[in-house]
PAFIKE-838874 format. One record per residue (C-alpha): residue number from 1; residue in one letter; x, y, z. Coordinates in Angstrom, 1 decimal, padded with zeros to 4 digits. Layout:
// residues N
+------+------+--------+--------+--------+
! resi ! resn !      x !      y !      z !
+------+------+--------+--------+--------+
!  NUM !    A !      X !      Y !      Z !
...
+------+------+--------+--------+--------+
This chain:
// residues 330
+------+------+--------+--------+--------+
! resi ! resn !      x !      y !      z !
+------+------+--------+--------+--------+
!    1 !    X !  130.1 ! -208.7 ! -157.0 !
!    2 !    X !  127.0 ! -211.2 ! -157.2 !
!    3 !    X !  126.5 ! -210.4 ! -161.3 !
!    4 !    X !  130.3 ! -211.7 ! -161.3 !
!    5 !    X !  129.3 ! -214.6 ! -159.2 !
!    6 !    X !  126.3 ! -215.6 ! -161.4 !
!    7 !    X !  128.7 ! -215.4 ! -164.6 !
!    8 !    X !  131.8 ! -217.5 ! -163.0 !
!    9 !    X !  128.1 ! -219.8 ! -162.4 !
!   10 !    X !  127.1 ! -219.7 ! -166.1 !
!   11 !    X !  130.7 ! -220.5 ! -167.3 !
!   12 !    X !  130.6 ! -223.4 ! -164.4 !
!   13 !    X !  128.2 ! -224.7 ! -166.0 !
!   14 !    X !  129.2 ! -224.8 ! -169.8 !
!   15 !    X !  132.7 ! -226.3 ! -168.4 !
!   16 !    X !  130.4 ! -229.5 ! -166.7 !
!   17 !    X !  128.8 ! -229.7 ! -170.0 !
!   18 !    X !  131.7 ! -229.9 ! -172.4 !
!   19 !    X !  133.4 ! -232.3 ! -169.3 !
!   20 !    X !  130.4 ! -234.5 ! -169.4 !
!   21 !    X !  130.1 ! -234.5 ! -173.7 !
!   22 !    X !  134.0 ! -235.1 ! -173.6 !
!   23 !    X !  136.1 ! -232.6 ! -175.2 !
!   24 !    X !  137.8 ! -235.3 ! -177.6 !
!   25 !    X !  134.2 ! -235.9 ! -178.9 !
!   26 !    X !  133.3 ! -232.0 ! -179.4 !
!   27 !    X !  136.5 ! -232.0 ! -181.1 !
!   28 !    X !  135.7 ! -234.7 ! -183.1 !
!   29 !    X !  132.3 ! -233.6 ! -184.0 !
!   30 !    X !  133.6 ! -230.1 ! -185.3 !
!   31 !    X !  136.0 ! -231.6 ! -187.6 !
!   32 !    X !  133.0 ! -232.9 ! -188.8 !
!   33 !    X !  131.0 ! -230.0 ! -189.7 !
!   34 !    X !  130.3 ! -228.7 ! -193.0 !
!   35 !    X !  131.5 ! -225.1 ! -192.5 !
!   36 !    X !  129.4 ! -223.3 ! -195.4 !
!   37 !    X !  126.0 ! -224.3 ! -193.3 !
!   38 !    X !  128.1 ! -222.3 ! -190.0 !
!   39 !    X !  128.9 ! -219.4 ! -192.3 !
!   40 !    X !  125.4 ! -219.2 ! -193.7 !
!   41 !    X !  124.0 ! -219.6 ! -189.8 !
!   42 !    X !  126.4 ! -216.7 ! -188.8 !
!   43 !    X !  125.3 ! -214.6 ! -192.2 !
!   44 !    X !  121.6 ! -215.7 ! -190.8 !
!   45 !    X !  122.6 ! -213.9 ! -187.3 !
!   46 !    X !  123.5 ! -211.0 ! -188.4 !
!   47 !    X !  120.5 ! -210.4 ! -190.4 !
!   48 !    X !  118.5 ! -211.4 ! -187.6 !
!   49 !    X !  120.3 ! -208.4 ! -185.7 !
!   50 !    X !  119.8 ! -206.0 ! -188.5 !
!   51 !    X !  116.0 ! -207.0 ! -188.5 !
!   52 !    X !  115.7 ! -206.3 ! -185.1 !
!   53 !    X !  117.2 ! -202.6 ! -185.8 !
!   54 !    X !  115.0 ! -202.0 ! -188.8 !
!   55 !    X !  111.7 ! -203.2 ! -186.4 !
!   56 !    X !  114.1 ! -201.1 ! -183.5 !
!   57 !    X !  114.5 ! -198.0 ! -186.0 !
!   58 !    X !  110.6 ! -198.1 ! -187.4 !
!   59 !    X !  109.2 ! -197.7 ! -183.5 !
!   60 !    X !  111.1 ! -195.0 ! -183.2 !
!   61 !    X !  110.9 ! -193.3 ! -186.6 !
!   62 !    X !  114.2 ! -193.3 ! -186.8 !
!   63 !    X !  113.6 ! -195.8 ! -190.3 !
!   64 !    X !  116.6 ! -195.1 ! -192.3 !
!   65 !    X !  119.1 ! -194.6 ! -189.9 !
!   66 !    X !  120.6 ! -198.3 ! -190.6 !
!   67 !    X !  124.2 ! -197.8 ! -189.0 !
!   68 !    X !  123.0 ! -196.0 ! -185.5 !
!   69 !    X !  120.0 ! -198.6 ! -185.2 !
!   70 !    X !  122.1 ! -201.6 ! -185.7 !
!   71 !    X !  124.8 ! -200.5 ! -183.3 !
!   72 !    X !  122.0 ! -199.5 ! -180.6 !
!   73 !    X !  120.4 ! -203.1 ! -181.0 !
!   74 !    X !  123.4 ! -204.9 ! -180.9 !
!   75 !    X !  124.4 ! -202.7 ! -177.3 !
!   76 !    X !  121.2 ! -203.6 ! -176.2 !
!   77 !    X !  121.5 ! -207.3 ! -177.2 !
!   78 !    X !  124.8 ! -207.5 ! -175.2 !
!   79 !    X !  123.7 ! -205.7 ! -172.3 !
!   80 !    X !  120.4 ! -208.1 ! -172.5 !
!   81 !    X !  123.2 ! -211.4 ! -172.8 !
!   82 !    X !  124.8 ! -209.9 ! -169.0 !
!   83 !    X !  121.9 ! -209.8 ! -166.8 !
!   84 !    X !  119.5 ! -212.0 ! -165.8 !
!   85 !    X !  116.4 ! -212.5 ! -167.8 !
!   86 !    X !  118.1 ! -210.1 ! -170.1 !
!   87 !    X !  116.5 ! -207.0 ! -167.5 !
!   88 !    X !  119.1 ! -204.7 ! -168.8 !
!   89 !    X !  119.0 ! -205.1 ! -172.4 !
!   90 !    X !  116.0 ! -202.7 ! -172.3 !
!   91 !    X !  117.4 ! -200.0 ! -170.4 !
!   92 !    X !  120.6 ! -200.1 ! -172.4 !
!   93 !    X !  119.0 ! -200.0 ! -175.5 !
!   94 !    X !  117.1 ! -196.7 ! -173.8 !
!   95 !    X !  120.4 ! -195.0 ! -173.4 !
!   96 !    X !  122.0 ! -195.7 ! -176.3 !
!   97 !    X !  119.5 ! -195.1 ! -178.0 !
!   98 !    X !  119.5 ! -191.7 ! -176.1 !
!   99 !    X !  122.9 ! -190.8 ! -177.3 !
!  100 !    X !  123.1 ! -192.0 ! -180.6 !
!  101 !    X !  119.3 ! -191.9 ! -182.1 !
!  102 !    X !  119.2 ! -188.7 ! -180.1 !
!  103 !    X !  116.2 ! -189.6 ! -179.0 !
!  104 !    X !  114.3 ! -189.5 ! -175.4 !
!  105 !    X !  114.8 ! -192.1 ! -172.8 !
!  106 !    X !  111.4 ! -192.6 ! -172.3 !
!  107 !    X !  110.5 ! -193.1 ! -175.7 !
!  108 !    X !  113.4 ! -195.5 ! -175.8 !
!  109 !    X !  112.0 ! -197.3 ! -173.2 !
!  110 !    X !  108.6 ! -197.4 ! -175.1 !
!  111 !    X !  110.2 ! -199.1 ! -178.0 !
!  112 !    X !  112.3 ! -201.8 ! -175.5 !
!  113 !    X !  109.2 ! -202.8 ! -174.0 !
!  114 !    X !  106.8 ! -202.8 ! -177.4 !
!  115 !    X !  109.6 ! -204.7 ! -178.7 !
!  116 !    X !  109.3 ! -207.5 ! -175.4 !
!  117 !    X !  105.7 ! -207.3 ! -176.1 !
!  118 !    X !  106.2 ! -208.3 ! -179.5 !
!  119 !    X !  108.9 ! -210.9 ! -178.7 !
!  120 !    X !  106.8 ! -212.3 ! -175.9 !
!  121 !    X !  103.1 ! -212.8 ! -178.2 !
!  122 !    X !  105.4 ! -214.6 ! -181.1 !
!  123 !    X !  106.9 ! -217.0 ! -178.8 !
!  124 !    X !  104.5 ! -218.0 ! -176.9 !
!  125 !    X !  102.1 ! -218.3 ! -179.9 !
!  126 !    X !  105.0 ! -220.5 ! -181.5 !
!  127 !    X !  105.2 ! -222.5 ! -178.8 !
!  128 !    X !  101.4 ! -223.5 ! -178.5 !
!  129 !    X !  101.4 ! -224.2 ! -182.2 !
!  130 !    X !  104.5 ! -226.5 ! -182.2 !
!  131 !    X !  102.9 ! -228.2 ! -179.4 !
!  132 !    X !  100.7 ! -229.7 ! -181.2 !
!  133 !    X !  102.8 ! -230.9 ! -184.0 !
!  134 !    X !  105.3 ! -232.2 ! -181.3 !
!  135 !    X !  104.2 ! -234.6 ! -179.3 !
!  136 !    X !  107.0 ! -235.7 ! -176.8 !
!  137 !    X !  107.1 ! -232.2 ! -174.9 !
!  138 !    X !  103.7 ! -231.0 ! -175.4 !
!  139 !    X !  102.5 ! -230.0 ! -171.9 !
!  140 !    X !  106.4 ! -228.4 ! -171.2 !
!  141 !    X !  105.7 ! -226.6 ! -173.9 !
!  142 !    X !  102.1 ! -225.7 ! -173.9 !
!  143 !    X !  102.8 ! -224.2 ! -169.8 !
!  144 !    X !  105.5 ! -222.1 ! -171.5 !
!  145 !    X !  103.5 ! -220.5 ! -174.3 !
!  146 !    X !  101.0 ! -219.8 ! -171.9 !
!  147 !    X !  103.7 ! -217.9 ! -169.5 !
!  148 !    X !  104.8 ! -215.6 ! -172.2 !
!  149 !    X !  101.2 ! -214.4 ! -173.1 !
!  150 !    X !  100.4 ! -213.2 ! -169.4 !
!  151 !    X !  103.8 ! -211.9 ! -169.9 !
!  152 !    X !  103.1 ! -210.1 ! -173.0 !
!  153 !    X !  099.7 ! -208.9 ! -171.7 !
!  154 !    X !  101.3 ! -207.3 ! -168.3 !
!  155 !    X !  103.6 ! -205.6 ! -170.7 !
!  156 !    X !  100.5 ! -204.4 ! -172.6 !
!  157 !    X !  098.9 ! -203.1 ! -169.4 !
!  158 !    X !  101.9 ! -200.8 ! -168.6 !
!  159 !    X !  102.9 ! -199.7 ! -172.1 !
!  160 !    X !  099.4 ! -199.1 ! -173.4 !
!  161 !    X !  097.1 ! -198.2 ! -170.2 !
!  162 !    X !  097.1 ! -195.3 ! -169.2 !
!  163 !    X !  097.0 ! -195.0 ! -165.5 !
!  164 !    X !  097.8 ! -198.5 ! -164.6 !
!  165 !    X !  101.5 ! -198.3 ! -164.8 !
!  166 !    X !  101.6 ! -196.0 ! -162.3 !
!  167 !    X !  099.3 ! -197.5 ! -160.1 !
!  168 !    X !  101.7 ! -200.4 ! -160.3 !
!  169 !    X !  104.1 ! -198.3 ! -159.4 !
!  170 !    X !  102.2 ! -196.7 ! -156.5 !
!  171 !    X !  102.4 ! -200.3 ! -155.0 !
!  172 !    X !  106.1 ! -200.1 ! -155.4 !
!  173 !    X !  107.1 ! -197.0 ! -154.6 !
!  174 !    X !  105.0 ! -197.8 ! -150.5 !
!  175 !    X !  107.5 ! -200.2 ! -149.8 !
!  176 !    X !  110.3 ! -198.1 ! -151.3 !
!  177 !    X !  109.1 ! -195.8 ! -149.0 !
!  178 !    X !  110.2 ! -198.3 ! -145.7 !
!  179 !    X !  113.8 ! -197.7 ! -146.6 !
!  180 !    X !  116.0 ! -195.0 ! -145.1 !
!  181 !    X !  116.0 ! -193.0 ! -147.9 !
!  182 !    X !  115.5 ! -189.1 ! -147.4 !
!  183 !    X !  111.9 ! -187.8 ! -148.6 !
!  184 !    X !  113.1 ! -185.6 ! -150.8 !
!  185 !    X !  115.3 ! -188.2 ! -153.2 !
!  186 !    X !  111.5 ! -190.6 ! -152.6 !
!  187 !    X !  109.5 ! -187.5 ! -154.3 !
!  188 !    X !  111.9 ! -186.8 ! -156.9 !
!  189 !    X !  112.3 ! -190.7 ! -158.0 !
!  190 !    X !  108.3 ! -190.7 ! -157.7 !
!  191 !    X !  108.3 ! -187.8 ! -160.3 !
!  192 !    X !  110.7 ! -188.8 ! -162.5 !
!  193 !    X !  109.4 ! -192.5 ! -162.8 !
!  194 !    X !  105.7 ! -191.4 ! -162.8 !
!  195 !    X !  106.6 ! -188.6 ! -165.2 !
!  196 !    X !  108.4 ! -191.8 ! -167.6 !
!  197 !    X !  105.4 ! -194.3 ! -167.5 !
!  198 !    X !  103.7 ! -191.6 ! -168.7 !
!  199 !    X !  105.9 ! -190.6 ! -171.6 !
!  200 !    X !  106.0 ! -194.3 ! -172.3 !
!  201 !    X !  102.3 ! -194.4 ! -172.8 !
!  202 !    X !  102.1 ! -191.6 ! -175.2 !
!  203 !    X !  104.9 ! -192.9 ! -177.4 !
!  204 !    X !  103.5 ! -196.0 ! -177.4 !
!  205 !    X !  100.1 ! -194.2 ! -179.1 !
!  206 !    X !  102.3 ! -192.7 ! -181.6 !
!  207 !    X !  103.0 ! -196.5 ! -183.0 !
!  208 !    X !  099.8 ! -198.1 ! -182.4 !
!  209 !    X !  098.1 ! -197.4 ! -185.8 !
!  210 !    X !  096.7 ! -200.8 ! -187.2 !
!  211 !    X !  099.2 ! -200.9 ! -190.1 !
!  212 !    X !  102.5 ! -199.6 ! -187.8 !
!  213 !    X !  101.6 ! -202.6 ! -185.5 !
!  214 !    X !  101.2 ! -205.2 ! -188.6 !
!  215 !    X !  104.7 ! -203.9 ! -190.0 !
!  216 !    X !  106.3 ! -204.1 ! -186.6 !
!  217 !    X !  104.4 ! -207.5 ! -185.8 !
!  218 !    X !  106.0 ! -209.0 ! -189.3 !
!  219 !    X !  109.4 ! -207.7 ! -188.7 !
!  220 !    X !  109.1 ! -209.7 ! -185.1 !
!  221 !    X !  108.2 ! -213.0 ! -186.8 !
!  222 !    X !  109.9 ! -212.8 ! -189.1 !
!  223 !    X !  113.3 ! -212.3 ! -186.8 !
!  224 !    X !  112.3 ! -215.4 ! -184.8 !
!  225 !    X !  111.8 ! -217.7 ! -187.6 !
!  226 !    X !  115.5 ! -216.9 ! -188.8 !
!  227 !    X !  116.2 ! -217.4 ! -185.0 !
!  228 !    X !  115.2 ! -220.9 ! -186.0 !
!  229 !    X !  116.8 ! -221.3 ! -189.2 !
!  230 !    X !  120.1 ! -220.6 ! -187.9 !
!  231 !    X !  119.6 ! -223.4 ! -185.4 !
!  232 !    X !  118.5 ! -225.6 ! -188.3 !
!  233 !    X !  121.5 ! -224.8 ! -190.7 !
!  234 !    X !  123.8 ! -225.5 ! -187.4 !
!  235 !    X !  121.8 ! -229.0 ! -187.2 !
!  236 !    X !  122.5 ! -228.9 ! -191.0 !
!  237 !    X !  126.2 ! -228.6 ! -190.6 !
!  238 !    X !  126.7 ! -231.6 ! -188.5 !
!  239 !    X !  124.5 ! -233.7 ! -190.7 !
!  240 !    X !  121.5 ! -233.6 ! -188.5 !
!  241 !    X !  118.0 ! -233.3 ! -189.9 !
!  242 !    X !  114.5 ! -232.9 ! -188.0 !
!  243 !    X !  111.5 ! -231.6 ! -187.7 !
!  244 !    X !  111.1 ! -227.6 ! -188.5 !
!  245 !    X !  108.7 ! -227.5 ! -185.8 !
!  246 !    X !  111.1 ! -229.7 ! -183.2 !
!  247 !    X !  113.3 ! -227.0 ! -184.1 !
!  248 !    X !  110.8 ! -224.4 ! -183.2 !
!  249 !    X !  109.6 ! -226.1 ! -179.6 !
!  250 !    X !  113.4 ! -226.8 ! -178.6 !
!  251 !    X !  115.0 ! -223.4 ! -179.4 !
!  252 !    X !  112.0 ! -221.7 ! -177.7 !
!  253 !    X !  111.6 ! -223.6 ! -174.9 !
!  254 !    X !  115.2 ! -223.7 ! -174.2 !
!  255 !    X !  115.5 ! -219.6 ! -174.1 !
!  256 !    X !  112.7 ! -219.8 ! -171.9 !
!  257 !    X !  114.6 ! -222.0 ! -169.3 !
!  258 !    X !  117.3 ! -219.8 ! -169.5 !
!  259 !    X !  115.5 ! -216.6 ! -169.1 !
!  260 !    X !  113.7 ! -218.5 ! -165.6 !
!  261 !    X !  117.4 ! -219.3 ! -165.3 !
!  262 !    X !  117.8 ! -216.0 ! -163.6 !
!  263 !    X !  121.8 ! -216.3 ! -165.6 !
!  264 !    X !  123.1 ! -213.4 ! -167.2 !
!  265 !    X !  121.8 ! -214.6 ! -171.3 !
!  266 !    X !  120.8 ! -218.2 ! -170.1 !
!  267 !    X !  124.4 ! -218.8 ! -170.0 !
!  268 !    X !  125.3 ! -222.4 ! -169.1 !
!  269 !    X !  121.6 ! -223.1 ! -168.6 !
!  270 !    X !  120.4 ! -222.5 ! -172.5 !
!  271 !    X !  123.0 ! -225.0 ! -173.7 !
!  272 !    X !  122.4 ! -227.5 ! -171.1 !
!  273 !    X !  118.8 ! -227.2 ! -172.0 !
!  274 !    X !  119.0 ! -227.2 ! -175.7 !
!  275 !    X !  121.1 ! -230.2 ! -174.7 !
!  276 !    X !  119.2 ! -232.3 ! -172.9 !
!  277 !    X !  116.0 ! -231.2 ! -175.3 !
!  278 !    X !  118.2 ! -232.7 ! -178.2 !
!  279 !    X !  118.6 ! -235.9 ! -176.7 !
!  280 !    X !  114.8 ! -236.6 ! -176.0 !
!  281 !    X !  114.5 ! -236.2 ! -179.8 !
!  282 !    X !  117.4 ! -239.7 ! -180.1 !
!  283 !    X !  120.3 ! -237.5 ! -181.1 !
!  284 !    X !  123.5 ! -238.7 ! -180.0 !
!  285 !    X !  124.5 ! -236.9 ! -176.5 !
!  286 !    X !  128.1 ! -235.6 ! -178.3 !
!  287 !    X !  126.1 ! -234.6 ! -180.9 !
!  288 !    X !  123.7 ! -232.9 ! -179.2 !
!  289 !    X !  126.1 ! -230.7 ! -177.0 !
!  290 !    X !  128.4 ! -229.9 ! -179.7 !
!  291 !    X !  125.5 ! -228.4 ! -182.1 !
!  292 !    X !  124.4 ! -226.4 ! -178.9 !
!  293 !    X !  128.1 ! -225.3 ! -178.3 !
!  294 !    X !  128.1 ! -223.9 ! -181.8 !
!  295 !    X !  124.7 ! -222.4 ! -181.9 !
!  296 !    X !  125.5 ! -220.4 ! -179.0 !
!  297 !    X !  129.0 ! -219.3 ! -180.2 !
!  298 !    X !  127.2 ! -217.8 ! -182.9 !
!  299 !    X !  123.7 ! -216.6 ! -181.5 !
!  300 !    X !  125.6 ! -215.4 ! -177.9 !
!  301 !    X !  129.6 ! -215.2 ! -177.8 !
!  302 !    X !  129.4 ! -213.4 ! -181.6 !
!  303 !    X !  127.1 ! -211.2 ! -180.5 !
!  304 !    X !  128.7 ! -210.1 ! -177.1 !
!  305 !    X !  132.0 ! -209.6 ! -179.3 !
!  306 !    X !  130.5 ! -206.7 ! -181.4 !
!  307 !    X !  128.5 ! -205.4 ! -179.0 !
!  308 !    X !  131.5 ! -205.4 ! -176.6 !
!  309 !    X !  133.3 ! -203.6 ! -179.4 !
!  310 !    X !  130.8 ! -201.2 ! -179.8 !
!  311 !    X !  130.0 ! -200.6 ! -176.1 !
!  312 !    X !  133.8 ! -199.6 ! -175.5 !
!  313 !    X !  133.5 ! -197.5 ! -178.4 !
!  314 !    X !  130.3 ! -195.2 ! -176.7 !
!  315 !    X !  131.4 ! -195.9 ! -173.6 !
!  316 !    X !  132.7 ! -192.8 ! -171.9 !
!  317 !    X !  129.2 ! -191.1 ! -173.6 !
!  318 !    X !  126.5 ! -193.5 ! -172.6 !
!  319 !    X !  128.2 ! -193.7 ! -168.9 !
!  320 !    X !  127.2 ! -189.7 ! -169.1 !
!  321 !    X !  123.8 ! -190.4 ! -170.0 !
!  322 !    X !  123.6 ! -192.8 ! -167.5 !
!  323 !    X !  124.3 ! -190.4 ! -164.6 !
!  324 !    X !  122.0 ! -188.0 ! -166.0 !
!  325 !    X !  119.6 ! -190.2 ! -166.0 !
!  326 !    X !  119.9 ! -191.0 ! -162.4 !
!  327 !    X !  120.4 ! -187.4 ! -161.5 !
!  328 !    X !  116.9 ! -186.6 ! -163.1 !
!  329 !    X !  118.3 ! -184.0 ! -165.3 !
!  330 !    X !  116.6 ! -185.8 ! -168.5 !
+------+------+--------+--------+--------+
């Protein structure tokens, strides 16, 4: 009931932003556009998802199975866009990729989080780079390319260290142990979890070959600098032209907010933010909230449509996985 609360919260929001920009005006702005730029930003999308499946698909040496990789990436994108700080998308991707990759949950869960890790370096490196070239949001921006490297290196520390996962863990699992919760459900969760950090860790060694990390550190640029040409084709489409590297600063610094957001996808919060970002570069408020509107129609509400569609489809059979998965029989 409170994830339902935090959605009718995101959608709030978007409904006070399109209030405030004035519908008339959004309106007016999309007859506006020059569709071929939106078509070529949704063609840009969807390579960015199939990208993210070949890097996805390449982790898990699953590299030429195109169809399964894209579907599992797009169900893990979707269940990422529903929860806060996309938590889920992760452990999503784990089980479908469980069921359809046929591979382990564990080593699922290796690739999610090398994938974060990835994700996490790129950004923030972006971010302190652009800062430099972009004046106006420097510090803002500077703070939040910092943040993602201690993120990415925490993320380093579990996936690649052996040992200190589960001492983090150890840590949790004391105050787990407060709650009324019998001892014999507390050893088997300890064993099962333990028993994954460490699977994690030795998949993660089977990818960590010098040339396996520069393929899969290409393949993660390279997804979130078409991340940032989609946003500059939608720019493109309502006769907007700037800086690539404003670009770059506002469309990561934005998906930050909305990942501190704590909304399911940044929803609400990423388009208020891309918003308001907009408007400190002197583009027209309508303007500004319409291109966000349609950036996240494509980047957000296209992808949520397929991965809904696909979700239903493997629904009955990843809702099985799931339960096994809780019942430690995996």
């Amino acid at each position: 009931m409170k994830k339902f609360y935090v959605f009718i919260l995101g959608l709030i929001l978007i409904i006070v932003l399109i209030i405030w920009l004035g519908p008339d005006n959004i309106i007016y702005a999309f007859l506006k556009v020059q569709w071929y730029f939106i078509v070529l930003a949704i063609a840009t999308h969807i390579s960015i998802i199939f990208v993210r499946s070949v890097r996805w698909g390449f982790i898990i040496n699953k590299r030429r199975s195109y169809i399964d990789n894209f579907i599992v990436k797009t169900i893990g994108l979707f269940a990422g866009n529903l929860s806060p700080m996309r938590s889920a998308g992760e452990i999503l991707n784990a089980v479908a990729g469980k069921k359809i990759n046929r591979i382990p949950f564990s080593q699922g869960l290796s690739a999610g989080l090398a994938e974060r890790f990835f994700d996490l370096g790129i950004a923030g490196a972006l971010l302190i780079i652009s800062a430099f070239f972009v004046p106006v949001i420097r510090w803002i921006a500077l703070i939040g390319g910092l943040i993602s490297i201690l993120l990415m290196v925490l993320i380093y520390l579990v996936n690649w260290r052996e040992g200190i996962g589960v001492r983090l863990y150890d840590r949790i699992h004391r105050i787990i142990e407060r709650f009324p919760i019998g001892e014999n459900t507390l050893d088997r969760m300890y064993t099962m979890i333990t028993g994954t950090i460490m699977d994690i860790i030795d998949y993660s060694r089977s990818y960590s070959q010098s040339m396996d990390i520069l393929i899969i550190f290409l393949l993660s640029s390279l997804s979130w600098l078409m991340e940032c040409v989609r946003l500059y084709l939608v720019f493109a489409a309502f006769n907007v032209y700037t800086s690539f590297f404003v670009i770059v600063i506002i469309f990561l610094l934005a998906n930050f907010i909305g990942i501190i957001s704590m909304l399911p996808g940044g929803m609400g919060s990423i388009e208020i933010s891309l918003t308001t970002l907009f408007i400190l570069f002197d583009i027209p408020v309508y303007l500004a909230g319409s291109i966000a509107l349609m950036d996240r129609l494509i980047s957000f509400w296209m992808v949520n449509l397929l991965g809904l569609i696909f979700s239903a489809y493997y629904a009955r059979e990843i809702l099985e996985d799931i339960r096994s998965t809780l019942d430690i029989q995996s």
